[in-house]
DRENDO-1510 file (C-alpha; in Angstrom, 1 decimal, always signed):
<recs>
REC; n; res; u; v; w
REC; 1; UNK; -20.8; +15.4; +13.8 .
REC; 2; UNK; -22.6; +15.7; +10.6 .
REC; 3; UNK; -20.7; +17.5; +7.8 .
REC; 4; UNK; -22.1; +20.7; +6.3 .
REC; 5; UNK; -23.6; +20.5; +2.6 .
REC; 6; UNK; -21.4; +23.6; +2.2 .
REC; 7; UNK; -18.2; +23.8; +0.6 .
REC; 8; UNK; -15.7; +23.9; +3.4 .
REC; 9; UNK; -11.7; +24.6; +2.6 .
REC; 10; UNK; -9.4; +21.5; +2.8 .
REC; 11; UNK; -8.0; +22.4; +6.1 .
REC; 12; UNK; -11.6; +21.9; +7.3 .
REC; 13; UNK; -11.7; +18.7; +5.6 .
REC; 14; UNK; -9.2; +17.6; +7.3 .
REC; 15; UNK; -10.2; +18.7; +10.5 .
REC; 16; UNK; -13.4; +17.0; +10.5 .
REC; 17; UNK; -11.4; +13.6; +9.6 .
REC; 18; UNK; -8.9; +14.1; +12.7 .
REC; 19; UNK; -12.2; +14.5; +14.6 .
REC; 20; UNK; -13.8; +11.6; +13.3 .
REC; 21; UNK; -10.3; +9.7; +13.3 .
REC; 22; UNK; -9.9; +10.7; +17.7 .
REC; 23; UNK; -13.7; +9.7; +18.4 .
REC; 24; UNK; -14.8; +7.0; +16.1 .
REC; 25; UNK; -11.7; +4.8; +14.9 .
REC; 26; UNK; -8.8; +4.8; +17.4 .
REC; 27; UNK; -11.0; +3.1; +19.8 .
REC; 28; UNK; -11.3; +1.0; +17.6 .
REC; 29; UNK; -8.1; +0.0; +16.0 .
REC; 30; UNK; -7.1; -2.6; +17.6 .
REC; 31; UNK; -10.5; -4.6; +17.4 .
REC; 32; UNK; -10.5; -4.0; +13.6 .
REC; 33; UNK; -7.2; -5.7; +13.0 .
REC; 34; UNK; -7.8; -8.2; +15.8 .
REC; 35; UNK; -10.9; -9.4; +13.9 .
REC; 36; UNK; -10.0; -8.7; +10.8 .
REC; 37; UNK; -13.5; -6.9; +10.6 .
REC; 38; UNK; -14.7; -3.4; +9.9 .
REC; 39; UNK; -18.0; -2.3; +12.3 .
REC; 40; UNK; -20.5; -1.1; +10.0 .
REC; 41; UNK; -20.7; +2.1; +12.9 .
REC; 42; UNK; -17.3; +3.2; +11.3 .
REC; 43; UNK; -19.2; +3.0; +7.5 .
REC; 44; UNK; -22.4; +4.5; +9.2 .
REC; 45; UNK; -20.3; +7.1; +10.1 .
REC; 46; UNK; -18.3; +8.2; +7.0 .
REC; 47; UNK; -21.4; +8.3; +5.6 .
REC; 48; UNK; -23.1; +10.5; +7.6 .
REC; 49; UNK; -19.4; +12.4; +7.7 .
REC; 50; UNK; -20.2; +12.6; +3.8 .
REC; 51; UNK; -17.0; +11.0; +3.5 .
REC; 52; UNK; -18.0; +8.7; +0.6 .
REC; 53; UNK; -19.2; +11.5; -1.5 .
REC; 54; UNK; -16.4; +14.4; -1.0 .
REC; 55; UNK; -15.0; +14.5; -4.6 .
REC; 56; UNK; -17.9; +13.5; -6.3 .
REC; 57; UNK; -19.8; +16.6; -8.3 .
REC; 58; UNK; -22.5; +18.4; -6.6 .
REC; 59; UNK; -24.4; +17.9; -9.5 .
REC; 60; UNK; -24.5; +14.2; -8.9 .
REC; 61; UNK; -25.3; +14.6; -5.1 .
REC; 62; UNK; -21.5; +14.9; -3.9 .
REC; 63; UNK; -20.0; +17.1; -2.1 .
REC; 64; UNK; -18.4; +18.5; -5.0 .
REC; 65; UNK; -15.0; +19.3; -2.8 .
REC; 66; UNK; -11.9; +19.5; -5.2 .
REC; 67; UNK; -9.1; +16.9; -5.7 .
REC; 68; UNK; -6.6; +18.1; -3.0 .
REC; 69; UNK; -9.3; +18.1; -0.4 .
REC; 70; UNK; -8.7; +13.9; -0.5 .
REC; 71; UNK; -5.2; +13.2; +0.8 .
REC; 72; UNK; -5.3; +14.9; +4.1 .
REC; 73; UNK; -8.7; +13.0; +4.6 .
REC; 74; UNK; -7.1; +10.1; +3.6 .
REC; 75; UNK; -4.1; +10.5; +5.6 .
REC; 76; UNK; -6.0; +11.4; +8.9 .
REC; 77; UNK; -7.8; +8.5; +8.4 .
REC; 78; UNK; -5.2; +5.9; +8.2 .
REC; 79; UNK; -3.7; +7.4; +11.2 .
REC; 80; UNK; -6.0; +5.7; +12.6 .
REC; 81; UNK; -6.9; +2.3; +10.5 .
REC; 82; UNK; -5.4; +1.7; +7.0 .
REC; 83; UNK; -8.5; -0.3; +6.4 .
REC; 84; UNK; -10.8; +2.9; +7.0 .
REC; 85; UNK; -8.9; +4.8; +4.6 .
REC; 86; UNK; -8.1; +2.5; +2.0 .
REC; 87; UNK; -11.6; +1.9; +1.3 .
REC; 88; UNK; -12.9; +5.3; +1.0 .
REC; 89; UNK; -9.7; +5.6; -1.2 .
REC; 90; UNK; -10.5; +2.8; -3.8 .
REC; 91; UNK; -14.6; +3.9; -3.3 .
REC; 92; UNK; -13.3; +7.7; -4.4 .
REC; 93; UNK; -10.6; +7.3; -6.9 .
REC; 94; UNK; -10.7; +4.6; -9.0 .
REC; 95; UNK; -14.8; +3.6; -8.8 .
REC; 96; UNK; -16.5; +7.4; -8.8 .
REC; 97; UNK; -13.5; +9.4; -10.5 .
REC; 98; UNK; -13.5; +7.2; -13.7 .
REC; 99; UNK; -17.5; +6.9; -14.1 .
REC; 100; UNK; -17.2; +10.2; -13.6 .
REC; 101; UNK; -14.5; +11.3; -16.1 .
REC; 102; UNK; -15.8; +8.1; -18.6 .
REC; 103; UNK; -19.6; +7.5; -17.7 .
REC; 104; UNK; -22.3; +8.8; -20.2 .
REC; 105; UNK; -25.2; +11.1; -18.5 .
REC; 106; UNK; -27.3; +7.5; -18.0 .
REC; 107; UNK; -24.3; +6.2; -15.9 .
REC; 108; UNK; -23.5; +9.2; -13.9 .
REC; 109; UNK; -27.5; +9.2; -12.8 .
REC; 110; UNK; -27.3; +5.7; -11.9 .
REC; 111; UNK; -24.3; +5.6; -10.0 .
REC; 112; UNK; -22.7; +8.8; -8.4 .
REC; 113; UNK; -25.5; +9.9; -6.1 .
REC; 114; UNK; -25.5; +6.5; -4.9 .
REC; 115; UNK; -22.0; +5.9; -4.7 .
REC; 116; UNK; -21.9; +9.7; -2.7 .
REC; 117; UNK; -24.6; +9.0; -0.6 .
REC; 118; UNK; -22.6; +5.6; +0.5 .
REC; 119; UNK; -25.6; +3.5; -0.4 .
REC; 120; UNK; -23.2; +1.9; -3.0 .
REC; 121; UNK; -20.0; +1.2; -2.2 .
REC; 122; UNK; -17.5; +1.1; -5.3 .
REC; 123; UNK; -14.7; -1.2; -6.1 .
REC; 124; UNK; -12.0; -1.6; -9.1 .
REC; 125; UNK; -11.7; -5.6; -10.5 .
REC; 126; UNK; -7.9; -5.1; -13.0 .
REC; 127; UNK; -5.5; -7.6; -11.2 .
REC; 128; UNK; -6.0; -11.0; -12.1 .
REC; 129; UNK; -4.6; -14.1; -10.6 .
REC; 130; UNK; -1.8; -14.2; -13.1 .
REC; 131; UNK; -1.6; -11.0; -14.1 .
REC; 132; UNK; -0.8; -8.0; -12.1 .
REC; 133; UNK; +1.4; -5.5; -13.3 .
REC; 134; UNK; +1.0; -6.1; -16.9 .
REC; 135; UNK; -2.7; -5.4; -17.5 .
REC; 136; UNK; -2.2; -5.8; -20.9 .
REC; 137; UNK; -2.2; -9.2; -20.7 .
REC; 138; UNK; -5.7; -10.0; -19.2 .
REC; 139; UNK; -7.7; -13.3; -19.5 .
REC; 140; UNK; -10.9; -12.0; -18.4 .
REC; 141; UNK; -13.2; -12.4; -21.9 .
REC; 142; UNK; -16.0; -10.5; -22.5 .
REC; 143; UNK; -18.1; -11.4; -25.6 .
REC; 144; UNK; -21.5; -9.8; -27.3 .
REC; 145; UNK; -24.5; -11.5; -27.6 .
REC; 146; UNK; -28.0; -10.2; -28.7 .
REC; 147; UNK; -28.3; -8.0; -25.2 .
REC; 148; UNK; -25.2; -6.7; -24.8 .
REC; 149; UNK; -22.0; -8.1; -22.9 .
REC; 150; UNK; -20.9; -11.4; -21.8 .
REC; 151; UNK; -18.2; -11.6; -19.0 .
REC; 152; UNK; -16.5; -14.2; -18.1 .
REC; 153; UNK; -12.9; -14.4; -15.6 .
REC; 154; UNK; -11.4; -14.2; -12.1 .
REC; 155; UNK; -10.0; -10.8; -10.3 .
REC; 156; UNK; -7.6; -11.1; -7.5 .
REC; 157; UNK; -6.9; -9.1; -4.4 .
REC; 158; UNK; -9.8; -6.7; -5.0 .
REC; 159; UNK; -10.4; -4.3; -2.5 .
REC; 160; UNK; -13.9; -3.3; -1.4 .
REC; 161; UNK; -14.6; -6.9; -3.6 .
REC; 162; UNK; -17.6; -7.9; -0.7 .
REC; 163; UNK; -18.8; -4.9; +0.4 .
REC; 164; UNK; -19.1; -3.2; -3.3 .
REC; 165; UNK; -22.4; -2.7; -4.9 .
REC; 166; UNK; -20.9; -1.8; -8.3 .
REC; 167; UNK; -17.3; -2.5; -9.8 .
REC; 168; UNK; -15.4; -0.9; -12.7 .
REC; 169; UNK; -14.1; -4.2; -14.7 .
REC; 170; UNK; -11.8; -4.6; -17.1 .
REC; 171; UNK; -12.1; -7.4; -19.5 .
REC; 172; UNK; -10.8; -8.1; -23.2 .
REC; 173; UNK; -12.2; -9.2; -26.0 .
REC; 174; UNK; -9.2; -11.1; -27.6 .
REC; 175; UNK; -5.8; -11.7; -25.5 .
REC; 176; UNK; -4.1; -11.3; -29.3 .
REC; 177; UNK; -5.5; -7.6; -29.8 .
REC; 178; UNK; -3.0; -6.7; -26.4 .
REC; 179; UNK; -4.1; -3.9; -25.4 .
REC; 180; UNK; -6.7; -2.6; -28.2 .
REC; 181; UNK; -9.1; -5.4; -27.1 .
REC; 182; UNK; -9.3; -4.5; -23.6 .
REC; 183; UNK; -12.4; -2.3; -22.4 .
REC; 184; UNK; -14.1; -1.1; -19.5 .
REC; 185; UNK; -17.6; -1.7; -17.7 .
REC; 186; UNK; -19.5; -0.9; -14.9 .
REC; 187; UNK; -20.8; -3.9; -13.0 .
REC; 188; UNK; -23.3; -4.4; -10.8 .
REC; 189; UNK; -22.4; -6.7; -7.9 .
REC; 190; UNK; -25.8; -8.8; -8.2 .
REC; 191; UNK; -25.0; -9.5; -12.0 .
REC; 192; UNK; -23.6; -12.6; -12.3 .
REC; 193; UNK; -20.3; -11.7; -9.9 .
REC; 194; UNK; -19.2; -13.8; -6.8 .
REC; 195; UNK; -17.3; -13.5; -4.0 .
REC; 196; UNK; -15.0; -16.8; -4.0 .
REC; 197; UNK; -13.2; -16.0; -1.3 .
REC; 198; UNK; -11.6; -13.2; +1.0 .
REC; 199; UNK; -7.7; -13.4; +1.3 .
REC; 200; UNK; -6.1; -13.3; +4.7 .
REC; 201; UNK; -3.7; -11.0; +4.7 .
REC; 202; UNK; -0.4; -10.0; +6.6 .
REC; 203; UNK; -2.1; -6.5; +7.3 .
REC; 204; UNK; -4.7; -4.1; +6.2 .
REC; 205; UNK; -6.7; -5.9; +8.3 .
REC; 206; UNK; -10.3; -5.1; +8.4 .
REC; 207; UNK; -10.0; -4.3; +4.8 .
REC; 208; UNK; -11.9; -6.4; +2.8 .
REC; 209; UNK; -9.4; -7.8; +0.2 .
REC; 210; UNK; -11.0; -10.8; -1.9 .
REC; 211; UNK; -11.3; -12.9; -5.1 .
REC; 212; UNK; -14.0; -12.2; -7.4 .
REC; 213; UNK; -15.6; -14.7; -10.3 .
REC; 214; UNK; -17.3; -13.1; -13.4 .
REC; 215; UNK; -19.6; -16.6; -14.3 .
REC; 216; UNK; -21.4; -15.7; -17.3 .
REC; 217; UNK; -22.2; -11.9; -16.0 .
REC; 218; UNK; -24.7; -10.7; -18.4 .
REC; 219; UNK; -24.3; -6.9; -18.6 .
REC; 220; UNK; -26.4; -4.5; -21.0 .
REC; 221; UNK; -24.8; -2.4; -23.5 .
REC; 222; UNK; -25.4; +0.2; -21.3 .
REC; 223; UNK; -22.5; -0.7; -19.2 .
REC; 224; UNK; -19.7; -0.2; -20.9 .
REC; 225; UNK; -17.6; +2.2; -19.8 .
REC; 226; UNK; -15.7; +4.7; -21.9 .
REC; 227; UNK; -15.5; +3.2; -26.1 .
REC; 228; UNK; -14.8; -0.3; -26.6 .
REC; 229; UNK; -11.1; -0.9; -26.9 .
REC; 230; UNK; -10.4; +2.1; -24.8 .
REC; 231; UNK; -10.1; -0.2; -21.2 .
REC; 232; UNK; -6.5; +0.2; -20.5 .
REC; 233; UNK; -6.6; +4.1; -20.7 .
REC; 234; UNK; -9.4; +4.0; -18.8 .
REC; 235; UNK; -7.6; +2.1; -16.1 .
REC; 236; UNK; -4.0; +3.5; -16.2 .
REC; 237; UNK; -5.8; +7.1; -16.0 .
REC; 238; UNK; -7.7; +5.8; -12.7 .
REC; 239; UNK; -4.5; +4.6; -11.4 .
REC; 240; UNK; -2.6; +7.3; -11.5 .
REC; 241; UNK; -5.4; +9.3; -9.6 .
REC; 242; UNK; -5.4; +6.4; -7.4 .
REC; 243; UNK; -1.6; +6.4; -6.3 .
REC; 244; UNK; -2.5; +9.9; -4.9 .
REC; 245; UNK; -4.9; +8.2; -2.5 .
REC; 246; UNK; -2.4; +5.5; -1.5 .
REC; 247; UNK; +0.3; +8.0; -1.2 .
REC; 248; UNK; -1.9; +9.8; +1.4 .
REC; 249; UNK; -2.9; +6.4; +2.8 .
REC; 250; UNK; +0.9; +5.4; +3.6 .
REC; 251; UNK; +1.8; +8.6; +4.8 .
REC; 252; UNK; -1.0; +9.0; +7.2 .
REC; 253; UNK; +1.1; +5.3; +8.6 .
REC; 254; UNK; +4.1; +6.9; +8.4 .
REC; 255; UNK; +2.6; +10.0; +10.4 .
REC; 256; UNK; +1.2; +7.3; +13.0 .
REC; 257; UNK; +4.4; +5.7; +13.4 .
REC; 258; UNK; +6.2; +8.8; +13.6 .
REC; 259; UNK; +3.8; +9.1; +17.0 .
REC; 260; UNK; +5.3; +5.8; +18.1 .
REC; 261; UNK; +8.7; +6.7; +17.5 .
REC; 262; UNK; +8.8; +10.3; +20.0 .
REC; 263; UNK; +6.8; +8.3; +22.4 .
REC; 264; UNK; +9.6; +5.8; +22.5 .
REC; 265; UNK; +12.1; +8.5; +22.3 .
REC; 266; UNK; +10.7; +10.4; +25.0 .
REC; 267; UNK; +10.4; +7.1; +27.5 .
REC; 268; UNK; +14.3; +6.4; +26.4 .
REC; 269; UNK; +16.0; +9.2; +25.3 .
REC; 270; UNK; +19.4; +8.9; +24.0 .
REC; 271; UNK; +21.3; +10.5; +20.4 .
REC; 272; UNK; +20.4; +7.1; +18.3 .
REC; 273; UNK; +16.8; +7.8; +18.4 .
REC; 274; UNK; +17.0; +11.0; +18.3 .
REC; 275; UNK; +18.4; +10.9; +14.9 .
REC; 276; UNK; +16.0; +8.3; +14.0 .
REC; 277; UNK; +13.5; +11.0; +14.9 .
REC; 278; UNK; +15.1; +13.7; +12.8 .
REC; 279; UNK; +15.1; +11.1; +9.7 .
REC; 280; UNK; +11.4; +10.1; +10.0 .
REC; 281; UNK; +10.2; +13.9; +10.7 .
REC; 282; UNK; +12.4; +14.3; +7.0 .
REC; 283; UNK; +11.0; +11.9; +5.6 .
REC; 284; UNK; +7.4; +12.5; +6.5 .
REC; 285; UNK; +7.8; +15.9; +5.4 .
REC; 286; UNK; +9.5; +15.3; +2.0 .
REC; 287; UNK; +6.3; +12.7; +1.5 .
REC; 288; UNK; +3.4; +15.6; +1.8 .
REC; 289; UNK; +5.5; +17.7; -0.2 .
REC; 290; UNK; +5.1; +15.4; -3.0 .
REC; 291; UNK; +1.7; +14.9; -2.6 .
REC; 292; UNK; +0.6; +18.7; -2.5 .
REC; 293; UNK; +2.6; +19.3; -5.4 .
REC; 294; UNK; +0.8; +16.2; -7.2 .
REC; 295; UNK; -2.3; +17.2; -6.0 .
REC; 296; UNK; -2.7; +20.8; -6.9 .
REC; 297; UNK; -1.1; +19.9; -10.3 .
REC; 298; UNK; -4.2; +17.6; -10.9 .
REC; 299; UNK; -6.8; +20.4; -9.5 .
REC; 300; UNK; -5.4; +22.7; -11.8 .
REC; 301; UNK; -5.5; +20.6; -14.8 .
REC; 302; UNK; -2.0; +20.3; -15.3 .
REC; 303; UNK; -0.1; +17.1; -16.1 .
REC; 304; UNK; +0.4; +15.3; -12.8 .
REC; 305; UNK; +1.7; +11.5; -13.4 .
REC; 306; UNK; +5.0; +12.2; -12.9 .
REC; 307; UNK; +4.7; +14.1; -9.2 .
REC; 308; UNK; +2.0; +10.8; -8.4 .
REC; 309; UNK; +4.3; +8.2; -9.2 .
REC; 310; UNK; +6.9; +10.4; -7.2 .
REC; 311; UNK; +4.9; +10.7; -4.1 .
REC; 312; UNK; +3.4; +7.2; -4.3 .
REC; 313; UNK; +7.2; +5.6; -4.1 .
REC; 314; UNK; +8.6; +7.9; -1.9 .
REC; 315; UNK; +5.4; +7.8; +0.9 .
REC; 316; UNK; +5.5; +4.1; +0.5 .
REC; 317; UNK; +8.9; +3.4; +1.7 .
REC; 318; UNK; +8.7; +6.3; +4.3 .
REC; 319; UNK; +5.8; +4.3; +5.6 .
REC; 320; UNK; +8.2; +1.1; +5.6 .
REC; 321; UNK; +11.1; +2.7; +6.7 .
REC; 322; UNK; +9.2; +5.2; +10.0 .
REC; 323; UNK; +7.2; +1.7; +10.9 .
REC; 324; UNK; +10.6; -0.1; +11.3 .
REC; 325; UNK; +12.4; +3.1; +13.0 .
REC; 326; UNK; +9.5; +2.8; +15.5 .
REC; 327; UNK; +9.4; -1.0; +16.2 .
REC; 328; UNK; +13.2; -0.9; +16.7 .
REC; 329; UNK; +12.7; +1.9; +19.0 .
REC; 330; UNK; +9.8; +0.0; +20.8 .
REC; 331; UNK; +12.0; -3.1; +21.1 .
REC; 332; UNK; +10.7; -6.4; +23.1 .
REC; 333; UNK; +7.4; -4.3; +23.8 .
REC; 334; UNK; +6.6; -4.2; +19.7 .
REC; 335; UNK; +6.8; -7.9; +19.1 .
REC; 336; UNK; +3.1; -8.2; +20.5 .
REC; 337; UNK; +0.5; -8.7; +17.5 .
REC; 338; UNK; -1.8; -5.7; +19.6 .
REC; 339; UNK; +1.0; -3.2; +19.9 .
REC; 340; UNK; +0.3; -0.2; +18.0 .
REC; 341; UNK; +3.8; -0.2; +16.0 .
REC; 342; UNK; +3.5; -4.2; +15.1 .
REC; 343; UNK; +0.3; -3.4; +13.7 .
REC; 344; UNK; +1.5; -0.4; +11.7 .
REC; 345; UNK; +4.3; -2.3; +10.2 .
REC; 346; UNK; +2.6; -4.9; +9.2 .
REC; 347; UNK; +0.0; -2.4; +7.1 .
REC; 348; UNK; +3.1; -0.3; +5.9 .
REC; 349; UNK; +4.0; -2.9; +4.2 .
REC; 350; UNK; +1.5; -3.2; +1.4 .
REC; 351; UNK; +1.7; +0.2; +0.1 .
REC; 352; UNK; +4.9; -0.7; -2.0 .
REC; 353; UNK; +2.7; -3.3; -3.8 .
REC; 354; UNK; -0.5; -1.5; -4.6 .
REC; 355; UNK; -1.5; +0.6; -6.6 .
REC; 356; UNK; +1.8; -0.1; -8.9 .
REC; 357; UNK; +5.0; -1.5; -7.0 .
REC; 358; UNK; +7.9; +0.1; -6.2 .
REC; 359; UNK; +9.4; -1.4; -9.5 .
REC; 360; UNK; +6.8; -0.1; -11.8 .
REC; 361; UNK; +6.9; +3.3; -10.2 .
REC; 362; UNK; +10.7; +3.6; -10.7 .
REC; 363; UNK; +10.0; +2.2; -14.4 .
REC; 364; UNK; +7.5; +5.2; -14.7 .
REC; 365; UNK; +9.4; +7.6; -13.7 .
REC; 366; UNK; +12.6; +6.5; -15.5 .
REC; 367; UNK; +11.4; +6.4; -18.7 .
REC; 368; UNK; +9.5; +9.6; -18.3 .
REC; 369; UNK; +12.4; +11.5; -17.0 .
REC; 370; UNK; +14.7; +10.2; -20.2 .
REC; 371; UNK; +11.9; +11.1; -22.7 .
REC; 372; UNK; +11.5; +14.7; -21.4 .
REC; 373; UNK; +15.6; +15.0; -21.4 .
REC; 374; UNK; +15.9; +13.4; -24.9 .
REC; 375; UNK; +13.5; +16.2; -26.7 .
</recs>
């Protein structure tokens, strides 16, 4: 299956990642979180799916499909492996979308035809050991010398961190300046950046989730991304594109576990779980609503943050709450570490933490909500 260079409608989109989903990761889902390990047949073939480049502009060798084309890729995906579709979600939306919305002509050259032709695989480098939430507060220093930029610093939990070819990284100049001395660059991997370790995690197996060590990384002035100073919008800007992807990612979980749950309720049928059917089937749809609505607010230039945040903390507990329904349902059978709905549980649960947590969402929201009542 080798996707057309044509523009094809979401619907087809998605079609062609149900396909891809059925014949080249189900088969594999199991041996991915088993291992911990992603076969480079499953990157091969996103590639050749022209997965990697679907939102990037034609004019930089992507496929140039629009915005809302990405969560029901995204969700089909994770159906399958939340490791599949979280990176394509990390390469996509916060590595291509902010060079893309940020990146001079030089930078978009350099990077997008690579990152869309999956040559380069992208990655994102905010959270620090001791700082996650509050990015404000980061420790990683950059300084200038004669030849440009000099970083130095750890990331933590960075997706993508040893398979990417080039990172977005945020780094400050002065802790004291808050968030006026953070700013933005585009790294590449080779430049003085080191894997120092991959995390084991309780899910999202197969993802590659690790620590990263800036050690004098000697960047040209060339590489910074967006104005100096200007880091944190740069980074808040890609979240909030980014809890779109997640929100797809969890509810493409949700949508597997929902799977789990009729199968169970079909083998054992009985009122209880047929209400815990009703209730996931509600909550599923209520999740896509959201992120529609989010999504064709963003294609459509409109102010989206809001209806992001909204579908990122409802599709997240759906995610939690089907995976439970379905393990419950499953009973003695789901306590097995291969069983579909033990695997799925354990990968729902990191999608109230990334991306912005539960807490910060709810903060979001709140104080948006009371700002737009007080005018």
């Amino acid at each position: 299956m080798v996707a057309s260079s044509e523009y094809r409608s979401d619907t087809d989109w998605r079609d062609a990642a149900r396909s891809f989903r059925i014949n080249r990761i189900d088969p594999l889902a199991e041996f991915i979180d088993r291992t911990d390990e992603l076969p480079s047949s499953i990157l091969d073939g996103m590639i050749q799916e022209r997965f990697l480049g679907l939102t990037i502009s034609a004019e930089w060798g992507g496929v140039g499909a629009p915005v809302s084309a990405l969560p029901g890729v995204l969700e089909e995906l994770a159906r399958g492996s939340s490791a599949v579709a979280i990176l394509l979600a990390v390469h996509l939306s916060v590595c291509a979308a902010p060079i893309s919305q940020w990146g001079t002509s030089e930078q978009k050259a350099r990077c997008l035809p690579r990152l869309a032709r999956g040559e380069w695989i992208g990655a994102f480098a905010l959270t620090e050991p001791e700082v996650g939430s509050d990015s404000a507060r980061l420790a990683t220093r950059y300084t200038t010398n004669e030849t440009g930029f000099l970083l130095r610093g750890c990331k933590m939990f960075i997706t993508n961190g040893g398979l990417a070819t080039v990172i977005v990284a945020f780094a400050t100049r002065d802790p004291a300046l808050g968030p006026a001395g953070i700013s933005a660059f585009v790294v590449p991997k080779q430049t003085g950046v080191a894997v120092a370790q991959k995390l084991e995690k309780l899910g999202l197996h197969g993802s590659e989730t690790t620590e990263l060590v800036f050690t004098d990384a000697q960047l040209p002035p060339t590489a910074l991304l967006g104005p100096e100073g200007s880091g944190l919008k740069v980074a808040l800007g890609a979240l909030m594109g980014g809890r779109l992807g997640i929100a797809a990612c969890a509810l493409g979980v949700a949508e597997a576990a929902f799977e789990e749950l009729v199968n169970a309720a079909r083998e054992h049928p009985g009122d209880a779980v047929r209400s815990e059917v009703a209730r996931a089937f509600v909550d599923c749809l209520a999740a896509r609503s959201l992120i529609e609505r989010a999504s064709t607010l963003r294609d459509t230039g409109q102010p989206y943050g809001n209806e992001a945040s909204a579908a990122k903390l409802l599709a997240s507990q759906v995610a939690c709450r089907t995976a439970e329904r379905a393990v419950d349902a499953r009973g003695t059978a789901a306590i097995s570490a291969s069983a579909r709905c033990n695997r799925l549980l354990r990968d729902a649960r990191v999608y109230p933490i990334v991306e912005g947590t539960t807490e910060i969402q709810e903060m979001i929201l709140g104080r948006s909500i009371l700002e737009r009542i007080s005018r």
